[in-house]
C-alpha positions as CSV (number, residue, x, y, z in Angstrom):
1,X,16.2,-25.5,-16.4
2,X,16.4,-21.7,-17.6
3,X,13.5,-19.7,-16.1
4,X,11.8,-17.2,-18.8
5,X,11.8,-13.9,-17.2
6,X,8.9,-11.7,-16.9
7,X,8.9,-8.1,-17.8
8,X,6.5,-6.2,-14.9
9,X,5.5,-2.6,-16.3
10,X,4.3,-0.7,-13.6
11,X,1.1,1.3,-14.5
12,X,0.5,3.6,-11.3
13,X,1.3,6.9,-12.5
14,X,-1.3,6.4,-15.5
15,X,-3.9,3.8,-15.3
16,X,-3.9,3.9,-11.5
17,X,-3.8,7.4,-11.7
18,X,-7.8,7.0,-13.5
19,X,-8.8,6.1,-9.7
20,X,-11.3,8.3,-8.5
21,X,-10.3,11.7,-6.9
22,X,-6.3,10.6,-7.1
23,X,-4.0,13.2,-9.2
24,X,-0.4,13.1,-8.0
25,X,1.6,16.2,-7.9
26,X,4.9,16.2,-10.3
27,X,7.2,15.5,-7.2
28,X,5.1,12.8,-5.9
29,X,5.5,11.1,-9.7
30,X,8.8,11.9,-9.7
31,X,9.1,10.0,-6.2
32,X,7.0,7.5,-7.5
33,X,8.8,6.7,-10.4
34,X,12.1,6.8,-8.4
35,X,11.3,4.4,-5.9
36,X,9.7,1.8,-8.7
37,X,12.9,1.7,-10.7
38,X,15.3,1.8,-8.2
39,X,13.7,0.0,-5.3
40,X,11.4,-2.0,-6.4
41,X,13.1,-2.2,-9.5
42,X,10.2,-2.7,-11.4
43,X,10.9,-3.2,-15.5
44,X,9.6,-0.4,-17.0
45,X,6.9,2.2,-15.9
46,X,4.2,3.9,-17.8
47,X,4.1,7.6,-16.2
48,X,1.2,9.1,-17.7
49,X,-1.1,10.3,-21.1
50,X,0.3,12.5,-24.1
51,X,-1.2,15.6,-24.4
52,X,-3.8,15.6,-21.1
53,X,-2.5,18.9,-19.2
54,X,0.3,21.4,-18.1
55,X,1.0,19.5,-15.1
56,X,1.0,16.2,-16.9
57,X,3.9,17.4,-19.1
58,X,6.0,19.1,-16.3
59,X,5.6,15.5,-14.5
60,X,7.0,13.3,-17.1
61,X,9.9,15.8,-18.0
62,X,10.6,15.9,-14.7
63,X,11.0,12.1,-14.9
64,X,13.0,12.3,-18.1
65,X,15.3,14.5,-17.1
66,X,16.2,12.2,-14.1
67,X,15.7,8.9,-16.1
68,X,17.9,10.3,-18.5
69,X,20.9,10.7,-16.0
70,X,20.3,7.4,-14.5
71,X,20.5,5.3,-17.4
72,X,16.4,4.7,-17.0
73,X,15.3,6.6,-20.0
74,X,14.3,3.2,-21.9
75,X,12.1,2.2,-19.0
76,X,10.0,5.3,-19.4
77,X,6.7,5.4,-21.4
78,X,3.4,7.1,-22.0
79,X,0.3,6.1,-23.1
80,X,-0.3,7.6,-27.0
81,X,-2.6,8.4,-29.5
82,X,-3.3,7.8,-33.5
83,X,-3.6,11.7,-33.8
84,X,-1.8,12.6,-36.9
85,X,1.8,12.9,-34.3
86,X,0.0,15.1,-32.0
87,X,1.2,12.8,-29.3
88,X,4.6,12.5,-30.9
89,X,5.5,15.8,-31.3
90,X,4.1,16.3,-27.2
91,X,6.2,13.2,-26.5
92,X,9.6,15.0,-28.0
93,X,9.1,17.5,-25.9
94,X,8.7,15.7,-22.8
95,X,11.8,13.6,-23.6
96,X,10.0,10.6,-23.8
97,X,12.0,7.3,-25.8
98,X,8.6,4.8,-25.8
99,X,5.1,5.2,-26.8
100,X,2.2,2.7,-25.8
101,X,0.0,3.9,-28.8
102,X,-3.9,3.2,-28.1
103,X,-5.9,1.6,-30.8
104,X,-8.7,-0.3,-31.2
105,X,-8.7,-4.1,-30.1
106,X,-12.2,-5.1,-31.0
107,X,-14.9,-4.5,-33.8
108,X,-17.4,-3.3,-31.9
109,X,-14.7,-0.1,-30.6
110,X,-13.7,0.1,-33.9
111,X,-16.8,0.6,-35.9
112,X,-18.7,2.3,-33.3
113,X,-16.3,4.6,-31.8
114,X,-14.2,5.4,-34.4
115,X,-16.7,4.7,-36.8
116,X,-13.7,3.2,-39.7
117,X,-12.8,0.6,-41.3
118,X,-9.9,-2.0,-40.4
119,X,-8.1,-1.1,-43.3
120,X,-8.2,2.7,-42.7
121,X,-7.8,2.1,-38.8
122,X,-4.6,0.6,-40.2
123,X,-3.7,2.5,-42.5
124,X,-3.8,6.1,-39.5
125,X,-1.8,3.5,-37.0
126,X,1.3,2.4,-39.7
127,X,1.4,6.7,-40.4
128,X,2.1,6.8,-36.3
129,X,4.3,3.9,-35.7
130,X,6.5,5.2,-38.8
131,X,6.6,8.6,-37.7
132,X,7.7,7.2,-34.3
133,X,10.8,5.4,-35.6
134,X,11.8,8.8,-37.5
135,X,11.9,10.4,-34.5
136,X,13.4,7.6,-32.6
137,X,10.8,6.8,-30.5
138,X,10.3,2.8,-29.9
139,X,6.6,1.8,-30.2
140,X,4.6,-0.7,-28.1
141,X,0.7,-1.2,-29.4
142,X,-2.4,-1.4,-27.2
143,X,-5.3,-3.5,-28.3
144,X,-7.9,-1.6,-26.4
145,X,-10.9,-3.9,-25.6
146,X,-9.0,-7.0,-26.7
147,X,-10.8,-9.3,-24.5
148,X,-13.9,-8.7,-26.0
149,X,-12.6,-8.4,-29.5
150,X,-11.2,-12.2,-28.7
151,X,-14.7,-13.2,-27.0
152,X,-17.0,-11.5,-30.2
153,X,-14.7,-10.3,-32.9
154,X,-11.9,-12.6,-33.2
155,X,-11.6,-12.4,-37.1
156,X,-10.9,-9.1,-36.7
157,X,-8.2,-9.1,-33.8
158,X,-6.4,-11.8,-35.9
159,X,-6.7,-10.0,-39.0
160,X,-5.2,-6.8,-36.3
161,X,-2.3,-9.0,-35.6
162,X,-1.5,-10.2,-38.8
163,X,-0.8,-6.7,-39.9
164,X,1.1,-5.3,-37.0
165,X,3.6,-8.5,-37.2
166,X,4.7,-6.4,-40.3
167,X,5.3,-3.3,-38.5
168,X,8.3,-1.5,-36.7
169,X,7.0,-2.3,-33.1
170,X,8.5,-3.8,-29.8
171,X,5.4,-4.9,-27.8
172,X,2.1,-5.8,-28.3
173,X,0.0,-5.2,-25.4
174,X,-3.3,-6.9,-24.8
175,X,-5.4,-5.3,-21.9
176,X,-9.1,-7.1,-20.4
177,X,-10.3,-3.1,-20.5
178,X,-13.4,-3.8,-18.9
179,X,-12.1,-6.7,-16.4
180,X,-14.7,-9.7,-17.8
181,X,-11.8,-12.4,-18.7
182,X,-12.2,-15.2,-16.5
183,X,-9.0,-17.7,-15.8
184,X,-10.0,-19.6,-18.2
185,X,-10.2,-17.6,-21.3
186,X,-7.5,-15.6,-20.5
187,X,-5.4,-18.7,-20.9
188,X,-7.2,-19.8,-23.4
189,X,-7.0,-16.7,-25.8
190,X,-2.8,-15.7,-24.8
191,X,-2.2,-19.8,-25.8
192,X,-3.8,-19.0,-29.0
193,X,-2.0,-15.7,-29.7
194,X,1.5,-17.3,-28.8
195,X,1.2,-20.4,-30.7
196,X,-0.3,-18.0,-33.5
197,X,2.5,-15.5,-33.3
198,X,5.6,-17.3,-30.9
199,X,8.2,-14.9,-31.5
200,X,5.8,-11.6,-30.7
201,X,6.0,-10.2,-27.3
202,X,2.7,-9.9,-26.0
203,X,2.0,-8.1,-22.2
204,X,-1.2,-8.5,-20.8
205,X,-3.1,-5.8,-18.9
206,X,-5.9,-7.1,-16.1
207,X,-8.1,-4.9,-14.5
208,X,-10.3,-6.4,-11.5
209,X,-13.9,-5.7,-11.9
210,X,-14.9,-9.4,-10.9
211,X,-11.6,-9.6,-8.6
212,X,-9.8,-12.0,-11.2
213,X,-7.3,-9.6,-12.1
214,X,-4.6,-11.4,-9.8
215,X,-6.0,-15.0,-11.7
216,X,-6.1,-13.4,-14.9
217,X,-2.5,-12.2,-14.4
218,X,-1.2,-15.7,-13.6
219,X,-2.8,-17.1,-16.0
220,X,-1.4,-15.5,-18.7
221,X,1.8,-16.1,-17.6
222,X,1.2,-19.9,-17.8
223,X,-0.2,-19.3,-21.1
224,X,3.1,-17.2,-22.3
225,X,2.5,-13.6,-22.1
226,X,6.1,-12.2,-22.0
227,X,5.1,-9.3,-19.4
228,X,2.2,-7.8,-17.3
229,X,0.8,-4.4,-16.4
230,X,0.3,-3.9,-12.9
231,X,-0.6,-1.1,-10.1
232,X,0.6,-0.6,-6.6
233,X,-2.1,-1.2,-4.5
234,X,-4.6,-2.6,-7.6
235,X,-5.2,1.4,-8.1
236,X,-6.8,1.8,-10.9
237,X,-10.3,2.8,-12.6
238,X,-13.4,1.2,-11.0
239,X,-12.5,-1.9,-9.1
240,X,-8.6,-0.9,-10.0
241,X,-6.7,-3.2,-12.0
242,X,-4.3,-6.2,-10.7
243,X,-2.2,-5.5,-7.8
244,X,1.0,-5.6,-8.0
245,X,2.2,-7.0,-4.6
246,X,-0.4,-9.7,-5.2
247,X,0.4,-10.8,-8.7
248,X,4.4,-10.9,-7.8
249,X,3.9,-13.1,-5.1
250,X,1.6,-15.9,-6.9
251,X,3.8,-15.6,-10.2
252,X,7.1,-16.2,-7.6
253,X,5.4,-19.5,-5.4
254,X,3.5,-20.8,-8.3
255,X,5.5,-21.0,-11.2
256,X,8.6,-22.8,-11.1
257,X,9.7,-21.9,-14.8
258,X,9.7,-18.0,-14.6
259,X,11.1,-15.4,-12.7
260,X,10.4,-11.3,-11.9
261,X,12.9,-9.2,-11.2
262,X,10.9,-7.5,-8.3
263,X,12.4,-6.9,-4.8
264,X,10.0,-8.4,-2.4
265,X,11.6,-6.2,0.4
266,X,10.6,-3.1,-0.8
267,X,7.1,-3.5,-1.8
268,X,5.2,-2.7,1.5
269,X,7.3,0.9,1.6
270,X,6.5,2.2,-1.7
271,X,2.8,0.5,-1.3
272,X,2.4,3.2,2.0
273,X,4.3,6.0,0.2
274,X,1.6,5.7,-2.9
275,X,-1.4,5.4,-0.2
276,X,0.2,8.6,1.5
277,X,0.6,10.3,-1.8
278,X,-3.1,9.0,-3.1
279,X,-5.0,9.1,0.0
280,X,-6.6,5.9,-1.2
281,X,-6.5,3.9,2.5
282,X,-5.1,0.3,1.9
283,X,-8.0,-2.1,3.1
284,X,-6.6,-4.0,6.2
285,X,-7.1,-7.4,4.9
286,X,-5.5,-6.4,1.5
287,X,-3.3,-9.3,0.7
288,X,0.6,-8.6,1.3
289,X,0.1,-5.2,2.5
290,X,-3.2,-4.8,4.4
291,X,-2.3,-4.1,8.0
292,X,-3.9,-7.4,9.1
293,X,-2.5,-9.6,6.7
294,X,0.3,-10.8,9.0
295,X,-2.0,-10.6,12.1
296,X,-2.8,-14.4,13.6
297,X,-6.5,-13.8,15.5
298,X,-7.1,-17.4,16.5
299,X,-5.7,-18.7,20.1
300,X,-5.3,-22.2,18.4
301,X,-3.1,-20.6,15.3
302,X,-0.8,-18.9,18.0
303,X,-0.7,-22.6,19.6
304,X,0.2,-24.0,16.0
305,X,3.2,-21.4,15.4
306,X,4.7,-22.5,18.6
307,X,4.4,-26.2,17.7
308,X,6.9,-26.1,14.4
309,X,5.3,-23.5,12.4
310,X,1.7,-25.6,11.6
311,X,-0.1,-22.5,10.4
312,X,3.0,-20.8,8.4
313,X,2.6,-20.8,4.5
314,X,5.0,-19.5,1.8
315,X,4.2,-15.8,2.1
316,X,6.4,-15.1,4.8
317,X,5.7,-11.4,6.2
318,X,9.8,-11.2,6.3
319,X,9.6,-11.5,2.4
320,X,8.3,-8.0,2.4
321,X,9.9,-6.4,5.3
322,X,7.0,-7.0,7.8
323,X,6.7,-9.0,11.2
324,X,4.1,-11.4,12.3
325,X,2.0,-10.2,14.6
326,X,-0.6,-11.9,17.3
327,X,-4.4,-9.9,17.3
328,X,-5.3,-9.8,20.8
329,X,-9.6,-10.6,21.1
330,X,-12.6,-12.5,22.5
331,X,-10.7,-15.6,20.3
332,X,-7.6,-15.2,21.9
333,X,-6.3,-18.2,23.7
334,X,-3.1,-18.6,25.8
335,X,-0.8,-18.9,23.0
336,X,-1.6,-15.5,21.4
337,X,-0.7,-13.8,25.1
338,X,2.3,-15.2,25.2
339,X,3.4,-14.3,21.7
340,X,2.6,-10.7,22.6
341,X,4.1,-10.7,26.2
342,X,7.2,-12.1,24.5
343,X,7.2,-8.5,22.5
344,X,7.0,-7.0,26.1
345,X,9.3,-9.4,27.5
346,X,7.5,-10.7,30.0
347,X,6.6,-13.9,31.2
348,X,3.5,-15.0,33.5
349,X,2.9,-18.3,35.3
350,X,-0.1,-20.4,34.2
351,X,-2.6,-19.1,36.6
352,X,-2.2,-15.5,35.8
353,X,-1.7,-16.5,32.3
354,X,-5.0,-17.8,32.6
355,X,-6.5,-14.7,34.2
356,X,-5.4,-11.9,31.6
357,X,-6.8,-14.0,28.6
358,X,-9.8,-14.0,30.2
359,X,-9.9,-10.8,30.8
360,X,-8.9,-10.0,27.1
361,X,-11.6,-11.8,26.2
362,X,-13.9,-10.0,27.8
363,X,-12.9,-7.1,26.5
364,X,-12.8,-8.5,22.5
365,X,-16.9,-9.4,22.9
366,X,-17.0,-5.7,24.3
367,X,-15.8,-4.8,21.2
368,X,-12.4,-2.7,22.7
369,X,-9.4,-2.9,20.6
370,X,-6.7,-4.5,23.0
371,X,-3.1,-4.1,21.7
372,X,0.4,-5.1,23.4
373,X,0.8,-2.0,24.6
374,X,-2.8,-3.2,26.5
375,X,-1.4,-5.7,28.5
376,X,0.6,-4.4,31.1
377,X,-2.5,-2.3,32.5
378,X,-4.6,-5.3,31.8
379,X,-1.8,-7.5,33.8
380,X,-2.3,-4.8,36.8
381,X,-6.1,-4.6,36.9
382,X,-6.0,-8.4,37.0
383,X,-3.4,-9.6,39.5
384,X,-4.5,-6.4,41.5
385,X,-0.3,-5.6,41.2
386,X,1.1,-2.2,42.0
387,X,4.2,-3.1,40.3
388,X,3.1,-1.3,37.1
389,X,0.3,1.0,38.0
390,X,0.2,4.7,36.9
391,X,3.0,6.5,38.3
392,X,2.4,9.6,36.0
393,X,-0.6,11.3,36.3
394,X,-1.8,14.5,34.1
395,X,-3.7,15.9,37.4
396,X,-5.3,19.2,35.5
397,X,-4.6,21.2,32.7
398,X,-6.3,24.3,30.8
399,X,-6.3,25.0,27.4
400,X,-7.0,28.1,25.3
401,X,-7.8,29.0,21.8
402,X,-8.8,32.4,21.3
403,X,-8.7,34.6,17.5
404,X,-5.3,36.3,17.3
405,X,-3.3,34.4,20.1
406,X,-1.8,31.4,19.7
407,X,-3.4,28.3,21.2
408,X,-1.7,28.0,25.2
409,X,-1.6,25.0,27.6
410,X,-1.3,25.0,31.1
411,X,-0.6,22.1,32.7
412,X,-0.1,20.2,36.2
413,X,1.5,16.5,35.7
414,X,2.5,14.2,38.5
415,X,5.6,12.1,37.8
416,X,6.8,9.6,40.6
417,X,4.9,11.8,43.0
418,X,6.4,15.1,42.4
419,X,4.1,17.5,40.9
420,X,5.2,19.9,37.9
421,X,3.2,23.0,36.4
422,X,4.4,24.6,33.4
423,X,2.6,26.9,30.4
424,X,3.7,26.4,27.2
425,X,2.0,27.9,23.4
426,X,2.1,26.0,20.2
427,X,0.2,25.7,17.0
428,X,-2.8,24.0,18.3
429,X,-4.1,23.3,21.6
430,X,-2.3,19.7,22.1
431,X,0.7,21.1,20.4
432,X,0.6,23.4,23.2
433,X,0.2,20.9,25.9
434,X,3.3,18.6,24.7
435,X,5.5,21.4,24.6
436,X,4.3,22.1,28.1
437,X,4.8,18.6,28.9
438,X,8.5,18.4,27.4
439,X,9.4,21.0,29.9
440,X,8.0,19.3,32.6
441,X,10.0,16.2,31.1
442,X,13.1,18.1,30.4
443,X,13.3,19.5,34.2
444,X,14.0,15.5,35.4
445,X,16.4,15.4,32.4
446,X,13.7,12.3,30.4
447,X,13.5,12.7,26.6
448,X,9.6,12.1,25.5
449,X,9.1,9.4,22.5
450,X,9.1,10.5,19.2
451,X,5.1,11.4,17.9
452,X,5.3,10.1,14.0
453,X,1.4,9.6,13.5
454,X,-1.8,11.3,14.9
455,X,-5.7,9.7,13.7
456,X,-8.4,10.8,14.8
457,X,-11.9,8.9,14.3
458,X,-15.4,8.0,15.9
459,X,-15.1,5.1,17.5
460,X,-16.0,1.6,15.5
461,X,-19.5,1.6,15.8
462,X,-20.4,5.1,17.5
463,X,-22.7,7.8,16.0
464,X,-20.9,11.3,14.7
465,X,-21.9,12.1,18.7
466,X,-20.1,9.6,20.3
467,X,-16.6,9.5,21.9
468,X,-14.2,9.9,19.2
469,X,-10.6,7.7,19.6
470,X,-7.5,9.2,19.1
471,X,-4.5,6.5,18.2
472,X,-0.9,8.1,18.6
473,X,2.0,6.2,16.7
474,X,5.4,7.3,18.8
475,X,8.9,6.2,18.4
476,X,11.6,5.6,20.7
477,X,15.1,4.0,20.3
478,X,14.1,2.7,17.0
479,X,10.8,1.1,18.0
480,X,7.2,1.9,17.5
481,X,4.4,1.6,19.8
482,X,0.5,3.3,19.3
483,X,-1.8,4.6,22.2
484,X,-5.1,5.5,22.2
485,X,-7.7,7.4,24.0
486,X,-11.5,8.2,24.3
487,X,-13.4,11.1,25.1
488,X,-16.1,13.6,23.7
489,X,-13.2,16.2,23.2
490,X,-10.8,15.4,20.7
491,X,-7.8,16.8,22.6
492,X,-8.6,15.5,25.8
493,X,-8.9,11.7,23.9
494,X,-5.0,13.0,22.8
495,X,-4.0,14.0,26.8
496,X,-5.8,10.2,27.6
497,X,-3.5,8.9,24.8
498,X,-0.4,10.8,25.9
499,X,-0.8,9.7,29.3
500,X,-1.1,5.9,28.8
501,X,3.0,6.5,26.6
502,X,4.0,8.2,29.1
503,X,3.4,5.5,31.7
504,X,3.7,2.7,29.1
505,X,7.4,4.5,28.9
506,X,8.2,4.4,32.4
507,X,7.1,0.7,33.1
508,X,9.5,-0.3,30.0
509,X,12.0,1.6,31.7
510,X,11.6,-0.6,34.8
511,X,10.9,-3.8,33.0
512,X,13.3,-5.6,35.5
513,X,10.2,-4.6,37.7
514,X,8.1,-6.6,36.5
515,X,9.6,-9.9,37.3
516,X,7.6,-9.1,40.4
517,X,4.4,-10.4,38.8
518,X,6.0,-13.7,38.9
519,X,4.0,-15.7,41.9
C-alpha cells in the first residue's frame, strides 16, 4: 500500500518565537534553521514575520543566503501581510521564495477587525497573491481563526475557499488560532474541506490551549490534511502550539497509511539546543524529551523489564537517541538497584541487595535525590565496607574575593594519604579552587573529568534561606556523570560536589575493588 507523505513545517522561529520573553539572535536562527533542515530534516520552515524589525530581516537573509547555497531556498518562508506589497517588496529583499500571507478565516475577524466586506477582503488578497507570482514568489494562504469561522461562520469560510481555488496559490493553511478545536471537530471540519476541495493541499496549524494540540494534529491527519505546523518544544504563544517531538511520534505508531520524513534520532538534540537558545526549561515529564520521560520509578516496572520487556511500549528512548534509565526512591524495589548497579558494574548478593534498597528508600521518603552515582557511598555506609570509602579529602581551603584582584584559592587536599597545598587564581572563587586542584592533580600525573554543566538552586522544598544544591555535570572518557552538594555557601556546596567526583573517580578507577563487597 503506498503511504501518503506528510509535509511537517516547522514553525519555531516565528510562531514559537510569540512565546513570552523568547527573541533569538540571528545566529541562533540561523543555527536553528540549519539543524531543522538538515538534521531533523524537517519539510519546510517558517523563519519569521515580514516587516517586524532590523534584526528580523538580518535573520532571515542570513538564512537565505545559506538556504540559497544549500539547495533549501524553497523550504524557506515568512509569515505575510495583505499590505498593498509592503511585505513583498520586504520579502525581495530578504531573499525570500514563499510567502504564508495572513487573512481572515472567519466573519467575526473579518467584519470586526478589518471592518470589510468578503468581496473587498478578496478583492486586496488576489492584488497580493498576483503581485507575488510577478515577482516569483510562491504563495501559501492562512485562514486566520478558521476554527471558529468553521464552528460560527461557515458560509463564509466556504464562500473563502471557493474563491481562492481560483487563485495562483500552493497551500492553503488552516490554523485552530485560539486552540478551542476538539478531536472531534477537527476531523470533522478537514473531512469536510477535503471531500469539498480533494485536490487542494490544506496544512493544519494546532495550538494547545486545552492541551489537544497533539490530538488535534493527528486528527487531521486521519481526516487528510496534507501537512502540519509544528514547534520544537510546543513553543509557542500562551499554552504554545503542538509539539513537534510529540505529534511525529503518534502520526509514525498510529497511522499505518502515512509517513514523515522526520529523523527520530535527532530530535532530543535540537529540542536542548532551542531550550538553550530560548531559555524556556523543558518540563521533565514532557513527552519524548522531558528528562524523566525515559526514567522507570516503580521497583515492580524494573522487575517487568527484566522479565521480557512487560512494561516496554513503542516509544523506545533509542528512537530518539536517549537511554532508559531506572529513578532510584522510597518505590524503589530490588530490580531498580540492580538496573543501576549494572551501569556501575557491580553486583551484590541478596542480603546486601536487600540492605541498600532499604536504605534508598529511606532516603526517597526523606525526600534526597539519590542518583547512581549515590550508590557506591550508600553501598559503604550500609555494609560498613572500607573498600570504597573516601580516600580524597579536601582537608581546608581559603578563598578570596576582594575589588581589583582576581578571586584566589588556597587549598589543602588529601589524596591516598598524602597531603598537597597549592594557590591558584581564576575568574571566580571556585574557578580558582579547581585550578588549584588541577595542580594538586597534575603533580600525581591524574587528569580531572571534564566540568560541561554547573546549576545552582535552593533545594526542592527549602525557603530562599535554606541550603542551596549545587549539581555538577562532568565528563570523562566519553561518559557523563552529575554530583551534587549542599551547603549555606554556594561555593562550598561546589567544593562538597567536587569532592564526591573526585572520589566517585578514584573508586571507578579501582572498580576491580569492589568485587570485595561480594560476601
Amino acid at each position: 500500500m503506498e503511504r501518503r507523505k506528510i509535509e511537517i513545517m516547522d514553525t519555531t522561529l516565528r510562531d514559537g518565537e510569540q512565546t513570552s520573553g523568547v527573541s533569538f539572535s540571528v545566529s541562533e536562527k540561523l543555527t536553528i534553521a540549519q539543524l531543522l533542515l538538515e538534521e531533523l530534516r524537517v519539510d519546510r520552515v517558517e523563519v519569521a514575520s515580514a516587516r517586524v524589525s532590523k534584526g528580523e530581516f538580518e535573520a532571515v537573509k542570513a538564512i537565505t543566503d545559506w538556504a540559497s547555497q544549500h539547495g533549501h531556498l524553497n523550504a524557506i518562508e515568512v509569515l505575510s501581510f495583505v499590505d498593498k506589497g509592503v511585505s513583498i517588496s520586504w520579502m525581495q529583499q530578504a531573499g525570500v521564495k514563499v510567502q504564508n500571507l495572513l487573512t481572515k478565516g472567519s466573519f467575526n475577524h473579518l467584519t470586526h477587525q478589518l471592518r470589510k466586506t468578503p468581496e473587498q477582503h478578496f478583492s486586496e488578497v488576489a492584488a497580493v497573491i498576483q503581485l507575488a507570482a510577478e515577482q516569483g514568489i510562491v504563495t501559501n494562504v492562512y485562514l486566520e481563526d478558521w476554527s471558529n469561522g468553521m464552528r460560527h461562520s461557515p458560509d463564509y469560510v466556504l464562500q473563502y475557499l471557493d474563491f481562492l481555488v481560483s487563485q495562483a496559490i500552493k497551500r492553503i493553511l488552516l490554523p485552530d488560532t485560539l486552540g478551542v478545536l476538539t478531536p472531534t471537530e477537527t476531523f470533522k471540519y478537514i473531512s469536510a474541506l477535503k471531500a469539498r476541495y480533494p485536490q487542494v493541499h490544506f496544512d493544519f496549524h494546532a495550538h494547545n490551549d486545552y492541551d489537544l494540540g497533539t490530538a488535534n494534529a493527528l486528527e487531521a491527519v486521519k481526516a487528510g490534511a496534507d501537512g502540519l505546523h509544528l514547534t520544537v518544544n510546543g513553543m509557542g504563544e500562551r499554552a504554545g502550539n503542538a509539539p513537534l517531538a510529540s505529534a511525529v511520534a503518534v502520526i509514525k505508531d498510529f497511522l499505518d497509511d502515512v509517513e514523515v520524513g522526520i529523523k527520530e534520532t535527532a530530535i532530543f538534540t535540537v529540542s536542548k539546543l532551542v531550550e538553550n537558545f530560548s531559555g524556556v526549561r523543558i518540563p521533565s515529564n514532557k513527552p519524548i524529551v522531558g528528562d524523566n520521560v525515559f526514567t522507570q520509578t516503580a521497583g515492580i516496572h524494573a522487575d517487568g523489564d527484566n522479565k521480557n520487556n512487560l512494561y516496554f511500549n513503542d516509544l523506545l528512548p533509542e528512537r530518539f537517541g536517549r537511554k532508559r534509565k531506572y529513578a532510584l526512591g522510597k518505590t524503589s524495589g530490588k530490580a531498580n538497584i540492580e538496573k543501576n548497579l549494572q551501569e556501575l558494574g557491580l553486583k551484590l548478593n541478596e542480603d546486601d541487595l536487600k540492605k541498600v534498597t532499604e536504605r534508598v528508600i529511606e532516603l526517597g521518603d526523606k525526600k534526597e535525590v539519590v542518583t547512581t552515582e549515590d550508590l557506591p557511598y550508600i553501598i559503604s555506609d550500609v555494609l560498613n565496607t572500607k573498600s570504597i570509602e573516601e580516600k580524597i579529602l579536601v582537608e581546608s581551603y581559603v578563598l578570596t574575593h576582594a575589588k581589583g584582584l582576581h578571586p584566589s584559592a588556597t587549598i589543602a587536599v588529601r589524596i591516598s594519604g598524602q597531603l598537597f597545598e597549592e594557590h591558584a587564581q581564576g575568574d571566580g572563587q571556585f574557578d580558582a579552587f579547581m585550578n588549584a586542584l588541577t595542580m594538586a592533580y597534575a603533580k600525581n600525573d591524574i587528569l580531572l573529568p571534564n566540568l560541561v554543566d554547573y546549576n545552582v538552586r535552593i533545594a526542592p522544598g527549602s525557603s530562599s534561606d535554606a541550603l542551596c544544591e549545587t549539581t555538577i555535570t562532568w565528563e570523562m572518557n566519553d561518559r557523563r556523570f552529575s554530583t551534587r552538594g549542599l551547603d549555606s555557601d554556594q561555593t562550598v556546596s561546589a567544593i562538597k560536589a567536587t569532592q564526591r567526583m573526585l572520589n566517585i573517580v578514584l573508586n571507578a578507577e579501582r572498580n576491580a575493588g569492589m568485587e570485595m563487597l561480594k560476601t
